[in-house]
N, C-alpha and C positions, 0 to 999 in steps of 0.2 A: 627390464625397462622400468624406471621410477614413474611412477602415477605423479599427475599434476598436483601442483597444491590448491590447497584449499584458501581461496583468499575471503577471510571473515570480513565482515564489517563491524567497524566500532559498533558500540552498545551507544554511542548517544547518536541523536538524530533533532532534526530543527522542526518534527511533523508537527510538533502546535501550530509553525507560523505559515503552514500550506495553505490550512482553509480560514487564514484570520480576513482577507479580502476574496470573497470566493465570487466567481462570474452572477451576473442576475440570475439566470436558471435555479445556483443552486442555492441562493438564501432563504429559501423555506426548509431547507435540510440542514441547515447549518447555524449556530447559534455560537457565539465566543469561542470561535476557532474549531470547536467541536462539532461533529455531525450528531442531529436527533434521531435523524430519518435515510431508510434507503431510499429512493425515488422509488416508485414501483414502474414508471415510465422509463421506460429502456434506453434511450438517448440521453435520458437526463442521470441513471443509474452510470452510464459511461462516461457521463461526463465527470461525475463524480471520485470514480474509481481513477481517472485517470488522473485528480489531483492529487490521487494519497498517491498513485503509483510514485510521484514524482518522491517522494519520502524516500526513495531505495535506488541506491543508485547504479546504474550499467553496469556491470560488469562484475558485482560485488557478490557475494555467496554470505547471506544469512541464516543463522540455524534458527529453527522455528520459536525458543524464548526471546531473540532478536525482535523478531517479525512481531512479536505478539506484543513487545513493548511498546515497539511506532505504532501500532496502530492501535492501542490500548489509550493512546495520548491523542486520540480523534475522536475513537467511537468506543462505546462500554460494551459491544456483542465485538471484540474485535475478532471470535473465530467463525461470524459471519461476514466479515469485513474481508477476513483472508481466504474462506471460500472464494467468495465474489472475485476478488483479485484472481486467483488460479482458473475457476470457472469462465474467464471473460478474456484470460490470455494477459494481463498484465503484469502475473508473476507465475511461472513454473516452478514444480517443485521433485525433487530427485525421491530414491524410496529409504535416504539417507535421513530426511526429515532436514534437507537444504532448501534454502529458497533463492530465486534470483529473478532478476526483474526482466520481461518478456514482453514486455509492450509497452506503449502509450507515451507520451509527447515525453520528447528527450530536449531539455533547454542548457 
C-alpha cells in the first residue's frame, strides 16, 4: 500500500498583511503589521494566535523552516510563536518535523 503524499506548501505567504489592520484588542501587541507582544491575557493571546493561524492554510503540510519563515515575518521569537500555535491547538505537528494547521477561524 503506497503512503499518502506529502502535500507541501509554497515557501511564500501573505503573513505581513494578517496583522496590518488587527481587531481593537490586539493593537497594543501589534505595531506595522508586526507583533511586539504576546498578550499574557489569555483571550487576548487567542485572539492573537488565531490571526497568525490564518497565515497557513487547511489542509496544507509545512515543514518546519516553512513555518518558521511565516511567522519570522510577524514576530522575531517566532519559535515561541510556533510553541504557542501547537500548545493552544491551532497547529499540530507530526514527529516528521511537519506542521499543519488545527484550529481557529477558517475564512
Amino acid at each position: 500500500m503506497a503512503a499518502s503524499p506529502v502535500i507541501l506548501a509554497p515557501m511564500t505567504s501573505d503573513a505581513e498583511k494578517l496583522l496590518a489592520d488587527p481587531p481593537d484588542q490586539l493593537r497594543p501587541f501589534i505595531r506595522n503589521g508586526r507583533i511586539t507582544a504576546i498578550p499574557a491575557k489569555r483571550s487576548r493571546r487567542l485572539l492573537l494566535l488565531d490571526q497568525v493561524a490564518q497565515a497557513f492554510e487547511p489542509g496544507r503540510n509545512y515543514p518546519e523552516p516553512a513555518v518558521d519563515e511565516i511567522l519570522r515575518a510577524v514576530f522575531d521569537d517566532h519559535c515561541t510563536l510556533r510553541r504557542a500555535l501547537v500548545d493552544e491547538s491551532f497547529m499540530s505537528r507530526d514527529n516528521q518535523g511537519l506542521y499543519w494547521r488545527a484550529g481557529g477561524t477558517v475564512t
